[in-house]
C-alpha positions in Angstrom: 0.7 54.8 -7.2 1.1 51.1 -8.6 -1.2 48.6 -7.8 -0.4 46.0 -5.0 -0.6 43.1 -7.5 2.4 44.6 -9.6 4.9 43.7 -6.2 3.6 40.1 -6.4 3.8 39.3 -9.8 7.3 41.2 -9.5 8.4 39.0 -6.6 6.8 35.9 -8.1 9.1 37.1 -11.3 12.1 37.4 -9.1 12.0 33.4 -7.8 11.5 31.9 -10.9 14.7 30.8 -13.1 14.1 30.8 -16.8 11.7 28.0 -17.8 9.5 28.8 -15.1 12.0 26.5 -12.4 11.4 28.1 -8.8 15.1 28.3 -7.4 13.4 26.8 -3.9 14.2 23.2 -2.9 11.6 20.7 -4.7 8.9 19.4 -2.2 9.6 15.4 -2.1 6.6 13.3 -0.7 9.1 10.1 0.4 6.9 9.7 3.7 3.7 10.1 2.2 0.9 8.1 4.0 -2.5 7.7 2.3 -5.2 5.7 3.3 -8.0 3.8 1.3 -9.1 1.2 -0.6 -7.2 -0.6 -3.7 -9.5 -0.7 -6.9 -8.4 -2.7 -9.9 -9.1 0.3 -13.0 -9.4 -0.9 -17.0 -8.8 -4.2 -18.5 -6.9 -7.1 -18.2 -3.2 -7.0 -18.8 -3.2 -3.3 -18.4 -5.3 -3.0 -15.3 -4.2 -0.3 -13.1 -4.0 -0.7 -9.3 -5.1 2.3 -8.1 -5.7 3.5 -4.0 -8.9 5.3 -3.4 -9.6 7.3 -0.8 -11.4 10.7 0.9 -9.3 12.6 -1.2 -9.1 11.4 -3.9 -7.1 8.8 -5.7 -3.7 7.5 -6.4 -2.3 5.0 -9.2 0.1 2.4 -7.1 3.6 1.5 -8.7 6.5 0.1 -7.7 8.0 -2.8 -6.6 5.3 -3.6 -4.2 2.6 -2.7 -6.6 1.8 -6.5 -7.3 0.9 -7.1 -3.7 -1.4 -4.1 -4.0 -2.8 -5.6 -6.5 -4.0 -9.3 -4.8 -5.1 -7.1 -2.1 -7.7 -5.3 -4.4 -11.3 -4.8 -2.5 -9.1 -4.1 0.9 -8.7 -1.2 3.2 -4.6 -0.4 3.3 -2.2 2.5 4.4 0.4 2.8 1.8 3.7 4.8 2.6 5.9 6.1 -0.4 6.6 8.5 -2.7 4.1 10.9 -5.0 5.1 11.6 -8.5 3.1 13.5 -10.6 0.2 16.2 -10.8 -3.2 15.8 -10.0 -5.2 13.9 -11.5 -2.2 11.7 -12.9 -0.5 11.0 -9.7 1.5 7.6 -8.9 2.4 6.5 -5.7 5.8 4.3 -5.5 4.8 2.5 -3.0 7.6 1.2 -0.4 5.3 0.0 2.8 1.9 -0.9 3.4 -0.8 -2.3 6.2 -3.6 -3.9 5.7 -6.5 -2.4 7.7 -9.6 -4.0 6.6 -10.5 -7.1 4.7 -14.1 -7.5 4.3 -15.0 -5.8 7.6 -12.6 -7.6 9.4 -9.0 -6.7 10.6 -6.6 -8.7 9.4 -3.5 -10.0 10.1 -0.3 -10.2 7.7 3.0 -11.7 7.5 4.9 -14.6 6.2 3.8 -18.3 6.9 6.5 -20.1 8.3 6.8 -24.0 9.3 8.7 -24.8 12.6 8.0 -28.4 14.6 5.3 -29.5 12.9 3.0 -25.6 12.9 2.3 -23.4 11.0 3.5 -20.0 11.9 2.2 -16.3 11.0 5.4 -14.1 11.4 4.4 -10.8 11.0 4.2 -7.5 14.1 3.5 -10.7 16.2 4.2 -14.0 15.5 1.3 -16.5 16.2 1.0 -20.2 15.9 -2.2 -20.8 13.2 -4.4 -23.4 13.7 -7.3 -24.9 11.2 -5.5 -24.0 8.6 -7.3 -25.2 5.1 -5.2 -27.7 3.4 -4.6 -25.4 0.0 -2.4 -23.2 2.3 -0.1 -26.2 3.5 3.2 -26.2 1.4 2.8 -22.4 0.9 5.3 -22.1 3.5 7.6 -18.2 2.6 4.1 -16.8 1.2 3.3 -13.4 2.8 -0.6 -13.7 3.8 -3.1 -12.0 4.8 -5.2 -13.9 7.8 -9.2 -13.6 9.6 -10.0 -15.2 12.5 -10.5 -16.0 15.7 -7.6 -15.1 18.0 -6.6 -17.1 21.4 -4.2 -16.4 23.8 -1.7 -18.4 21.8 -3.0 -18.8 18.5 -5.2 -17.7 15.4 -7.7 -19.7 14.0 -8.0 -19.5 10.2 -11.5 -18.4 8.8 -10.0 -17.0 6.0 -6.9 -16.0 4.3 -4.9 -14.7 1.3 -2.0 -15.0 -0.5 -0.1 -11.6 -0.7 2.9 -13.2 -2.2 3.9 -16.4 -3.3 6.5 -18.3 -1.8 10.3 -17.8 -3.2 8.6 -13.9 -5.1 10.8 -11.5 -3.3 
């Protein structure tokens, strides 16, 4: 009589290819959605933007990464791709919400000028109002917005800039 163990290291033997490949599809993470808060890592230029969260963390790269990275200190759901083993993973980043800014929910989107106002166009567009002077002329920045919502407006108590204006 063999031991049991023998069939599963036989059968682990028998879906491997040489150099240790498994001849099953590779798991791909493309909708991966983790939740947490971005935390700049290291020094300046090399800082690394990195998502922390219940499980763990994740370093942030890709295109969107410098977005991630003015949005440090906030509460975000990142969707994208995981690359990696733990504890080195990345996370090419293709989509993100902001959930909390200091304790507050935000809202996001780009700032657009129509008739004379100053527009948030984001999941809803709303007309903003009180709006500090040093965001005037920042019209095509993507922002990040707390205040006081009406029925027809926002009222600015404070803001951030996402992404400057003409950055794709």
């Amino acid at each position: 009589m063999r031991p049991f163990w023998l069939g599963g290291f036989v059968l682990s033997c028998m879906a491997c290819r040489p150099g240790g490949q498994s001849e099953a599809a590779p798991v791909h993470a493309a909708d991966a959605e983790y939740r947490g808060k971005i935390v700049l890592t290291g020094t300046e230029p090399g800082a690394a933007v990195r998502l922390v969260g219940d499980s763990g963390h994740v370093e942030l790269a890709g295109a969107l990464e410098p977005e991630l990275r003015r949005l440090a200190g906030a509460s975000v759901v990142v969707r994208g791709s995981l690359q990696g083993a733990r504890p080195a993973q990345t996370l090419m980043a293709s989509d993100y919400d902001v959930t909390e800014i200091d304790g507050a929910n935000p809202s996001t989107g780009l700032l657009k000028a129509e008739n004379g106002k100053l527009w948030l166009a984001g999941r809803d567009t709303v007309e903003l109002v009180g709006i500090p002077e040093a965001l005037r002329g920042k019209e095509g920045a993507k922002i990040w917005v707390v205040g006081r919502h009406t029925e027809d407006s926002l009222e600015v108590q404070s803001y951030g800039i996402i992404r400057e204006p003409g950055n794709p």
